[in-house]
Biotite code that builds the C-alpha atoms (Angstrom):
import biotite.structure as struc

atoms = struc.array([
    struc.Atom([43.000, 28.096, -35.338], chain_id="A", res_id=1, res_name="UNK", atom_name="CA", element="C"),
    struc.Atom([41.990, 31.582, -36.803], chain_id="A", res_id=2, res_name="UNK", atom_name="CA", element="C"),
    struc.Atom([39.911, 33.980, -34.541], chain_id="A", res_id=3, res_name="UNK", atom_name="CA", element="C"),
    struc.Atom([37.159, 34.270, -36.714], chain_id="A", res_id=4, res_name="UNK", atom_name="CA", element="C"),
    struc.Atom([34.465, 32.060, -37.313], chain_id="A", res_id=5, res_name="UNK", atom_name="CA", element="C"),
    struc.Atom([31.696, 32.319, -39.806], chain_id="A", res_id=6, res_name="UNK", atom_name="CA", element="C"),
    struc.Atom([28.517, 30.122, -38.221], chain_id="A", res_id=7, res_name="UNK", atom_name="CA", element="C"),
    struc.Atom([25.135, 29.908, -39.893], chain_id="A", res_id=8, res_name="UNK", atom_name="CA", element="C"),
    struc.Atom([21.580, 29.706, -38.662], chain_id="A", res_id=9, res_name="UNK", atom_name="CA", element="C"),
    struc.Atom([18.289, 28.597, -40.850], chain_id="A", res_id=10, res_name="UNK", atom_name="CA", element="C"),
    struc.Atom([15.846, 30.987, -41.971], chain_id="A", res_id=11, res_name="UNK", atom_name="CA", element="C"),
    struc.Atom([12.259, 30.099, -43.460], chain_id="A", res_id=12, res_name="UNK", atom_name="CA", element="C"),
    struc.Atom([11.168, 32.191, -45.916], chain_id="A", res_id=13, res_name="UNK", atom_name="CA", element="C"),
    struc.Atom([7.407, 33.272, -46.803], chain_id="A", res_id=14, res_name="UNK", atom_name="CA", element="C"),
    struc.Atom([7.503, 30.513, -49.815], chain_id="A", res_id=15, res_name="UNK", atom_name="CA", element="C"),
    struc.Atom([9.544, 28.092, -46.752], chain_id="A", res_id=16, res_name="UNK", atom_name="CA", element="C"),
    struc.Atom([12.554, 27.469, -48.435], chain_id="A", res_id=17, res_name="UNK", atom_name="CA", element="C"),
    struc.Atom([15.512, 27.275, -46.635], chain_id="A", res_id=18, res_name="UNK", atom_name="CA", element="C"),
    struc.Atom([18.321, 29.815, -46.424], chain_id="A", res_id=19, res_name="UNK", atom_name="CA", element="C"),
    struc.Atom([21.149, 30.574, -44.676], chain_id="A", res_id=20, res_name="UNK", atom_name="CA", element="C"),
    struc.Atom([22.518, 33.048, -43.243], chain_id="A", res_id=21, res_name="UNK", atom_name="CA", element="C"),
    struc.Atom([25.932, 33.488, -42.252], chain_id="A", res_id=22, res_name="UNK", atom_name="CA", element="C"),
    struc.Atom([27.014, 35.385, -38.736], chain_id="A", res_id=23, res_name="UNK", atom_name="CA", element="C"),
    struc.Atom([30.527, 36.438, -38.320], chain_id="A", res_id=24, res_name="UNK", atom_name="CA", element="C"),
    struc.Atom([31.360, 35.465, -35.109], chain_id="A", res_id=25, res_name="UNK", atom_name="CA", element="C"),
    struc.Atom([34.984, 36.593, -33.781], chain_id="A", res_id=26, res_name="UNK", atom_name="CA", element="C"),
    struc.Atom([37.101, 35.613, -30.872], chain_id="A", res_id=27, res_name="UNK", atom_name="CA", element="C"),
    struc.Atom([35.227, 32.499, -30.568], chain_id="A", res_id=28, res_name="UNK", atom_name="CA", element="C"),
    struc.Atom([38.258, 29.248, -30.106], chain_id="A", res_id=29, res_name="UNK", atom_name="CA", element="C"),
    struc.Atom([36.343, 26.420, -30.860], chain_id="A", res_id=30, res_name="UNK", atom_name="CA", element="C"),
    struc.Atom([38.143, 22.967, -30.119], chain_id="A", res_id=31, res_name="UNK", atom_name="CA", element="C"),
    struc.Atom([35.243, 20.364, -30.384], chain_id="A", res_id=32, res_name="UNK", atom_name="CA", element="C"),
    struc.Atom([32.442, 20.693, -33.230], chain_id="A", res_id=33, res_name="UNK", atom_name="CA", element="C"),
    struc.Atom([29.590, 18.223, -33.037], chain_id="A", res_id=34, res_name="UNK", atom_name="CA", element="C"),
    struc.Atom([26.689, 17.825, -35.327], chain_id="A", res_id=35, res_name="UNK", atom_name="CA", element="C"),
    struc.Atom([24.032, 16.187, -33.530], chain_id="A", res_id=36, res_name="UNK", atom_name="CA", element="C"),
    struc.Atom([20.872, 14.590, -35.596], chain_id="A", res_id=37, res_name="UNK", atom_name="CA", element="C"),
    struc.Atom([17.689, 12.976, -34.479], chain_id="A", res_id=38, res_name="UNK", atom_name="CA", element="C"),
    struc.Atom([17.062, 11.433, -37.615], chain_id="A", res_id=39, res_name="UNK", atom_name="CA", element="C"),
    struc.Atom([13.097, 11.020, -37.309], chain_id="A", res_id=40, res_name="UNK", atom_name="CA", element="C"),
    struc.Atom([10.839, 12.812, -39.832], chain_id="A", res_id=41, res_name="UNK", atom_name="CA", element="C"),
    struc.Atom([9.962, 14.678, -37.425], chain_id="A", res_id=42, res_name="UNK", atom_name="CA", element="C"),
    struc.Atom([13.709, 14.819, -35.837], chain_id="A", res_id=43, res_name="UNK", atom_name="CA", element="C"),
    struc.Atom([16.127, 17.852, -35.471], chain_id="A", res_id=44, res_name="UNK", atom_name="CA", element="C"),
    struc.Atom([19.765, 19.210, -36.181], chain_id="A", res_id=45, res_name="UNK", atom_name="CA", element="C"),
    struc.Atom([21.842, 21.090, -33.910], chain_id="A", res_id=46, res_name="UNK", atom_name="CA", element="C"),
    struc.Atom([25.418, 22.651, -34.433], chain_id="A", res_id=47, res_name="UNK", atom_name="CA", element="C"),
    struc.Atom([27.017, 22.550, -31.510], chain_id="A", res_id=48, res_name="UNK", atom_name="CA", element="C"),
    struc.Atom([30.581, 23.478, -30.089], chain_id="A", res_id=49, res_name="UNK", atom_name="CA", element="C"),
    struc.Atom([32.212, 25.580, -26.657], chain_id="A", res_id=50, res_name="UNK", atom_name="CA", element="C"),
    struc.Atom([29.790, 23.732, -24.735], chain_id="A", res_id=51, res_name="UNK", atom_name="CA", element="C"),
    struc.Atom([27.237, 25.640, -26.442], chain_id="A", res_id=52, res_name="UNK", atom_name="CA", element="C"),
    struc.Atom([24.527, 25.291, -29.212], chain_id="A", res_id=53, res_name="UNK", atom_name="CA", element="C"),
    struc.Atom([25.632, 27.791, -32.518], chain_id="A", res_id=54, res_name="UNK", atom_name="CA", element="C"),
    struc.Atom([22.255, 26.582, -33.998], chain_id="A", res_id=55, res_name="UNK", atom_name="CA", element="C"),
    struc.Atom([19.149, 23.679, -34.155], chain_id="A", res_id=56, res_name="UNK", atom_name="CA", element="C"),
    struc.Atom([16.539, 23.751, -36.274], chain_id="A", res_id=57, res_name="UNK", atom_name="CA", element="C"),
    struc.Atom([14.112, 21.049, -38.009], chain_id="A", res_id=58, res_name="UNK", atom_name="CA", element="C"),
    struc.Atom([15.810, 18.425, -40.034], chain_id="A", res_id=59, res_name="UNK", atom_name="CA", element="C"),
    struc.Atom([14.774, 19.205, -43.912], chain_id="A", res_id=60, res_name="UNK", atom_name="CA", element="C"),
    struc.Atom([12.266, 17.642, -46.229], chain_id="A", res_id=61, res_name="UNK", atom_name="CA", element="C"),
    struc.Atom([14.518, 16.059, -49.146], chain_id="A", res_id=62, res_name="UNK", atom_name="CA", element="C"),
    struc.Atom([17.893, 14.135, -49.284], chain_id="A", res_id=63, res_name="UNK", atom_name="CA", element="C"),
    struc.Atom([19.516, 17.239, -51.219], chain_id="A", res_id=64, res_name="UNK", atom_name="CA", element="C"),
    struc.Atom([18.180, 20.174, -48.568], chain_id="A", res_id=65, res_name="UNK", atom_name="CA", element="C"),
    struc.Atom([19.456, 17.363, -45.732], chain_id="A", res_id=66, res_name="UNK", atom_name="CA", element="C"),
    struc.Atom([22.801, 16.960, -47.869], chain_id="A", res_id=67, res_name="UNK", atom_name="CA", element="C"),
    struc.Atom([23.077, 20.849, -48.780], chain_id="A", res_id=68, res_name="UNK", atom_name="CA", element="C"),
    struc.Atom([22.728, 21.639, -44.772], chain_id="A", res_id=69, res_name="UNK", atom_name="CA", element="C"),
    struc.Atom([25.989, 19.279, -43.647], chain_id="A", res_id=70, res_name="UNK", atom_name="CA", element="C"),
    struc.Atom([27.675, 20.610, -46.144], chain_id="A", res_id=71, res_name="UNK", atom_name="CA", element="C"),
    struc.Atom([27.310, 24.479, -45.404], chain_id="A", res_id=72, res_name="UNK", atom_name="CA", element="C"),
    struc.Atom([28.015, 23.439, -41.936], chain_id="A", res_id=73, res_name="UNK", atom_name="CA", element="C"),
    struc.Atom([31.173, 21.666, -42.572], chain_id="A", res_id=74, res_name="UNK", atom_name="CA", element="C"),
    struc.Atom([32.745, 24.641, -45.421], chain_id="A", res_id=75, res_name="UNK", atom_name="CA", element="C"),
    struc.Atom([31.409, 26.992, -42.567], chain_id="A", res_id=76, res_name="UNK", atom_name="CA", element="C"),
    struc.Atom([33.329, 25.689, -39.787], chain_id="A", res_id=77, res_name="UNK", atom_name="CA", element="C"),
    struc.Atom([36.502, 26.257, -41.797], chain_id="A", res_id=78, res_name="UNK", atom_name="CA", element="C"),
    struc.Atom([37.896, 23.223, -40.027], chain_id="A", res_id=79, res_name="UNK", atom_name="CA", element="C"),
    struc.Atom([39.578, 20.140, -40.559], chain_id="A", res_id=80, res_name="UNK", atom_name="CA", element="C"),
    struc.Atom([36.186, 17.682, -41.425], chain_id="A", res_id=81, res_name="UNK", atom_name="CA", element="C"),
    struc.Atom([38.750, 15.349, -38.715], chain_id="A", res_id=82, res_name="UNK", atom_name="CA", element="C"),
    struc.Atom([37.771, 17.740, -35.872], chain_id="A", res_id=83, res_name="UNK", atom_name="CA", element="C"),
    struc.Atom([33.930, 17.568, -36.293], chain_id="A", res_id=84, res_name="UNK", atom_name="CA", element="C"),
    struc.Atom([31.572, 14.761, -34.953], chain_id="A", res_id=85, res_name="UNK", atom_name="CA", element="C"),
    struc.Atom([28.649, 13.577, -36.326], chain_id="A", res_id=86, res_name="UNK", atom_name="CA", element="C"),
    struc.Atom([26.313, 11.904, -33.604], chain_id="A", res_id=87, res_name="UNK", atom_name="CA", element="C"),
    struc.Atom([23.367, 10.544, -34.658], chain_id="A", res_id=88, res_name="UNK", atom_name="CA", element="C"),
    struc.Atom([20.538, 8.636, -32.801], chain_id="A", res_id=89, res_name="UNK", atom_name="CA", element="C"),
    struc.Atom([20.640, 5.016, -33.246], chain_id="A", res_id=90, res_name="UNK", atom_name="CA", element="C"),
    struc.Atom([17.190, 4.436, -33.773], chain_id="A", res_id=91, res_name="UNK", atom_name="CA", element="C"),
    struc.Atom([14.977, 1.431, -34.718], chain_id="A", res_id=92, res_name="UNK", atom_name="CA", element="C"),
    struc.Atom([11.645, 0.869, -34.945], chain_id="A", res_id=93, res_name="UNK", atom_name="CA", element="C"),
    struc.Atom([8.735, -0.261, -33.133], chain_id="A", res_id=94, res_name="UNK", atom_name="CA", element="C"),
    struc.Atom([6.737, -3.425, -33.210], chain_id="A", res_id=95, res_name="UNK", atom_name="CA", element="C"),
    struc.Atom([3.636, -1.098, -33.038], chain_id="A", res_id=96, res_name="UNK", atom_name="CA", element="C"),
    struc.Atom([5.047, 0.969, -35.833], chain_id="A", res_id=97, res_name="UNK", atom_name="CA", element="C"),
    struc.Atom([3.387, 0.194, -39.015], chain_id="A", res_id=98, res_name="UNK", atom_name="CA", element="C"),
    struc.Atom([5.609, -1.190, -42.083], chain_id="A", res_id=99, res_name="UNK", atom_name="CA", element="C"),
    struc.Atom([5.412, 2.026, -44.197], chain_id="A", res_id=100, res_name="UNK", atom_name="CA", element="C"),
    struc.Atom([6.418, 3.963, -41.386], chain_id="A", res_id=101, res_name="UNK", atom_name="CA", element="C"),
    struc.Atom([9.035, 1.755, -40.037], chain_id="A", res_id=102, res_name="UNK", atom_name="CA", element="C"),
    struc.Atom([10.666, 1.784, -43.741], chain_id="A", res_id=103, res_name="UNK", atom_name="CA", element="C"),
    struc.Atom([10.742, 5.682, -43.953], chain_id="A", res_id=104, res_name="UNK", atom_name="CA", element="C"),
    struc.Atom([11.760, 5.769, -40.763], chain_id="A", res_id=105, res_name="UNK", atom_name="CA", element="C"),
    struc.Atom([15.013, 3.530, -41.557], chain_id="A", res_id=106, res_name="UNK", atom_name="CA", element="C"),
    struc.Atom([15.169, 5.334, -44.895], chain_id="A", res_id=107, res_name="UNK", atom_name="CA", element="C"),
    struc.Atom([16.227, 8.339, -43.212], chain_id="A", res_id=108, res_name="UNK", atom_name="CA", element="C"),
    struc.Atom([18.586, 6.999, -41.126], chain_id="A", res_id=109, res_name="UNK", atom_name="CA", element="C"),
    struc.Atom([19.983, 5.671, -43.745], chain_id="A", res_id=110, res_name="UNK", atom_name="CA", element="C"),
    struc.Atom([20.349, 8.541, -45.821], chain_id="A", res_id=111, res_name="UNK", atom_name="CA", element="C"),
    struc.Atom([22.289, 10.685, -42.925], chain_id="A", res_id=112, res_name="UNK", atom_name="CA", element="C"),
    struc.Atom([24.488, 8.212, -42.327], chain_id="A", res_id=113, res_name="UNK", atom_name="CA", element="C"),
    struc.Atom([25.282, 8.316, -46.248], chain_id="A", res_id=114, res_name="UNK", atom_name="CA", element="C"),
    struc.Atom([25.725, 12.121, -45.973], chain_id="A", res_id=115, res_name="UNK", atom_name="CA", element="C"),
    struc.Atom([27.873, 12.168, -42.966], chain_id="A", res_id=116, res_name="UNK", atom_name="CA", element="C"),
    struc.Atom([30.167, 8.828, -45.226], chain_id="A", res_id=117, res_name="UNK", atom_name="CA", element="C"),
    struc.Atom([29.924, 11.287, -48.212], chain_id="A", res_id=118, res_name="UNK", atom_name="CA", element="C"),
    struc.Atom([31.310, 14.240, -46.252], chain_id="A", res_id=119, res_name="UNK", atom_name="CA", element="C"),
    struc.Atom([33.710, 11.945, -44.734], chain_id="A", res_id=120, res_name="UNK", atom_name="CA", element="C"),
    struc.Atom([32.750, 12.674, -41.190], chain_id="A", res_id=121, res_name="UNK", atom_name="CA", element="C"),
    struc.Atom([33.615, 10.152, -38.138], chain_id="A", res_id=122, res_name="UNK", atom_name="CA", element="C"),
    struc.Atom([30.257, 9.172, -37.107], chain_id="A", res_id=123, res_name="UNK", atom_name="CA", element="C"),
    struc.Atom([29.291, 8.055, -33.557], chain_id="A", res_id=124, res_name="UNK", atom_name="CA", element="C"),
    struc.Atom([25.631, 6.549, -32.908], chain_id="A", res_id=125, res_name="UNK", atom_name="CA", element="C"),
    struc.Atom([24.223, 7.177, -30.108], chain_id="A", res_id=126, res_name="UNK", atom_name="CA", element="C"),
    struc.Atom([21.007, 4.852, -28.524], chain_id="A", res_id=127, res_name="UNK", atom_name="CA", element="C"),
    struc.Atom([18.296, 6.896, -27.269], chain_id="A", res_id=128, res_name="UNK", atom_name="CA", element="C"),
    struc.Atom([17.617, 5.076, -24.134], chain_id="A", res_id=129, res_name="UNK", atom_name="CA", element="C"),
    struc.Atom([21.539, 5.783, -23.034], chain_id="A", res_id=130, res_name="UNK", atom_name="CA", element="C"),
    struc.Atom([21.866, 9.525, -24.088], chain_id="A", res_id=131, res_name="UNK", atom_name="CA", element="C"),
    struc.Atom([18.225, 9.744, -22.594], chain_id="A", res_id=132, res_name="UNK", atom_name="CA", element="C"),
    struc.Atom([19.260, 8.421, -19.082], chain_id="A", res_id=133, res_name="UNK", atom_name="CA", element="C"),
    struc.Atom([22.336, 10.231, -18.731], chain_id="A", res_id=134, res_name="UNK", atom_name="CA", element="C"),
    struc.Atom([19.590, 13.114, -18.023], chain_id="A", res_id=135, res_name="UNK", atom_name="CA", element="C"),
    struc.Atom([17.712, 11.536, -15.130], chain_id="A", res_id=136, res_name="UNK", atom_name="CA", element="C"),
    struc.Atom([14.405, 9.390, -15.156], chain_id="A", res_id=137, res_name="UNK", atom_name="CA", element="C"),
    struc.Atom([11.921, 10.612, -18.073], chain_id="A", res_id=138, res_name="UNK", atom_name="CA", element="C"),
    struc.Atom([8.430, 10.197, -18.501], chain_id="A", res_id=139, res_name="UNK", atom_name="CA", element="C"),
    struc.Atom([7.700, 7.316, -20.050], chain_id="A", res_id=140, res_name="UNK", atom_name="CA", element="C"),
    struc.Atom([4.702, 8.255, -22.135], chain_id="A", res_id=141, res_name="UNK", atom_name="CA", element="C"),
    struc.Atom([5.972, 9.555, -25.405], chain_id="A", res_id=142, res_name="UNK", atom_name="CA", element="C"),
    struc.Atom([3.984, 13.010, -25.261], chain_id="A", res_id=143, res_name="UNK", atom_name="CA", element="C"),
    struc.Atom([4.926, 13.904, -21.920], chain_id="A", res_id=144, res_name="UNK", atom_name="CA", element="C"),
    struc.Atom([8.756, 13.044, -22.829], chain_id="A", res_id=145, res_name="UNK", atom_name="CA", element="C"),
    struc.Atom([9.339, 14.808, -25.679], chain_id="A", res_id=146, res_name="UNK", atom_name="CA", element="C"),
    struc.Atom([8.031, 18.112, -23.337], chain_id="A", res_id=147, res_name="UNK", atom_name="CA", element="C"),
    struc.Atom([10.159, 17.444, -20.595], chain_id="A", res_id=148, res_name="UNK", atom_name="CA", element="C"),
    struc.Atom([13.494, 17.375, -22.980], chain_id="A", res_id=149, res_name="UNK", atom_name="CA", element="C"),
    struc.Atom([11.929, 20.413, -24.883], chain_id="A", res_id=150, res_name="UNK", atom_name="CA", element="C"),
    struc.Atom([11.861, 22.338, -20.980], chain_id="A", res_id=151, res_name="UNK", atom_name="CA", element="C"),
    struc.Atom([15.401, 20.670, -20.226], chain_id="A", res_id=152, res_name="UNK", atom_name="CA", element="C"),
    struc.Atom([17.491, 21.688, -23.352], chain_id="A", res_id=153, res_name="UNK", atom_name="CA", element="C"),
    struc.Atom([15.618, 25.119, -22.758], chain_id="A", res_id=154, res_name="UNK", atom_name="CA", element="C"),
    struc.Atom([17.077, 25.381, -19.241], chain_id="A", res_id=155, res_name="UNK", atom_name="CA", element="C"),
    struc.Atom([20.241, 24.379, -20.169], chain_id="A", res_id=156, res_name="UNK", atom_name="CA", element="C"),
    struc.Atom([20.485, 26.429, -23.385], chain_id="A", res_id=157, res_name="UNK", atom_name="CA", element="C"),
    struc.Atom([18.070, 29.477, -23.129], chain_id="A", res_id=158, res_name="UNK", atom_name="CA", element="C"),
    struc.Atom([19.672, 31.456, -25.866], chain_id="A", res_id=159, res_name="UNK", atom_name="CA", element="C"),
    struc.Atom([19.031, 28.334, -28.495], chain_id="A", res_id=160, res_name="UNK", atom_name="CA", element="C"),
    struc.Atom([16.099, 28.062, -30.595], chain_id="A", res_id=161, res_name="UNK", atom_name="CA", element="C"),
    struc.Atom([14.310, 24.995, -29.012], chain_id="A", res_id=162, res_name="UNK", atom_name="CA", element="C"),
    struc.Atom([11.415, 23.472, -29.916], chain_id="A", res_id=163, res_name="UNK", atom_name="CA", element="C"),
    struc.Atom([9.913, 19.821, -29.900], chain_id="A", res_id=164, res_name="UNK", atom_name="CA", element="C"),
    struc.Atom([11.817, 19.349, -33.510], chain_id="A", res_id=165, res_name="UNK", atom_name="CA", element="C"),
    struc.Atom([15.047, 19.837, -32.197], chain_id="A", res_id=166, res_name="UNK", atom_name="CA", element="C"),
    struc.Atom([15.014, 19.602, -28.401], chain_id="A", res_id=167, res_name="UNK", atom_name="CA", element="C"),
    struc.Atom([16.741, 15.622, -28.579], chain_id="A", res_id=168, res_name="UNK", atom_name="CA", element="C"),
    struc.Atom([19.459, 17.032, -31.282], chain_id="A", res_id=169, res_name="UNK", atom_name="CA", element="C"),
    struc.Atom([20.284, 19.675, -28.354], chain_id="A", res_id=170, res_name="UNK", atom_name="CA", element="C"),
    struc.Atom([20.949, 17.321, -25.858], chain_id="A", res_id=171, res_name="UNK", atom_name="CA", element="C"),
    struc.Atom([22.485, 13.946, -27.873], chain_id="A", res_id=172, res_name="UNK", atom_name="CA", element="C"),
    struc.Atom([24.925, 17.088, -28.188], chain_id="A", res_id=173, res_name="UNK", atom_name="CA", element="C"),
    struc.Atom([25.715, 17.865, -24.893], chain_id="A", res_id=174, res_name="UNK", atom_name="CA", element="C"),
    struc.Atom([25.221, 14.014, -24.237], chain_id="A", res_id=175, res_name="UNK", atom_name="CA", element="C"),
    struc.Atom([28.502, 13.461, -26.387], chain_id="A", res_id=176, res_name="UNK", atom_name="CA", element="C"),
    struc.Atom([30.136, 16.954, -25.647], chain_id="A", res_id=177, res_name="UNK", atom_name="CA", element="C"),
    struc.Atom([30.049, 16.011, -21.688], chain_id="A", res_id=178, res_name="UNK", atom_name="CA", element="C"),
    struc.Atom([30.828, 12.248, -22.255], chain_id="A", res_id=179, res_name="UNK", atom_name="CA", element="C"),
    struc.Atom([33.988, 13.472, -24.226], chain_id="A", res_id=180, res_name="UNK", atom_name="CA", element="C"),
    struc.Atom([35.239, 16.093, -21.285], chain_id="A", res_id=181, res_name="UNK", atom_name="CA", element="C"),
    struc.Atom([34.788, 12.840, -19.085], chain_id="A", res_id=182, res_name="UNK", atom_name="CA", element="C"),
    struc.Atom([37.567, 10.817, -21.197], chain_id="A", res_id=183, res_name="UNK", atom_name="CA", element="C"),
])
């Protein structure tokens, strides 16, 4: 492995289209590179590897901008696609959900795991309620859960950009990246 990494990071502009800008990282030996998605509209991405999060931020509007972003990741590895993971929350929906939701919801889905095929990326799904208990008992109203993994991935990571977007990304990350050290 070369000593010098280049890593990226999103950055919304005034007229919120994405960017990206690349950081030169050096000295950084990376061994395990995971991309973890939580694939809901309202999900997140996060770049993780070193047992630490390079970057999260809000999964993207439109098939291309979700495309574009595993693809800048991957080229900006510089890495063999073979060592990098793509774990994605095995989701499903809800008898409560309604059908227009449900079918945008599997849409998604569906589309990442196209992406990650495209890229030719090994792909592990994770379900939520496993990844979810591996952390300890959660809330089980939806609201109060999705705070309580924004305040853990905070105290795990507090350099990383967390919010409620990307807060399950973060830790289906270090779900897999721990579950991995165990094997």
């Amino acid at each position: 492995m070369c000593n010098k990494r280049i890593l990226w990071q999103k950055k919304t502009t005034k007229n919120t289209k994405s960017t990206l800008k690349k950081i030169e990282c050096s000295g950084i030996k990376m061994n395990k590179h995971i991309i973890a998605v939580d694939p809901g509209a309202s999900g997140g991405i996060c770049v993780y590897a070193n047992n630490t999060v390079v970057e999260a931020f809000p999964c993207q509007n439109t098939v291309n901008e979700m495309a574009e972003s595993i693809k800048t990741t991957i080229n900006n590895f510089s890495v063999n696609k073979s060592n990098i993971i793509a774990v994605i929350e095995n989701v499903h929906a809800f008898p409560t959900d309604g059908r227009s939701s449900a079918f945008k919801f599997g849409r998604n889905f569906g589309m990442w795991l196209g992406i990650f095929a495209s890229n030719k990326l090994n792909v592990v799904q994770v379900n939520p309620y496993t990844w979810m208990k591996s952390f300890g008992d959660m809330p089980k109203i939806k609201q109060e859960r999705k705070k309580y993994l924004k305040e853990l991935a905070k105290s795990l990571f507090p350099n990383a950009r967390v919010t409620l977007k990307t807060a399950d990304a973060i830790l289906i990350a270090k779900y897999y990246n721990d579950l991995e050290e165990l094997d």
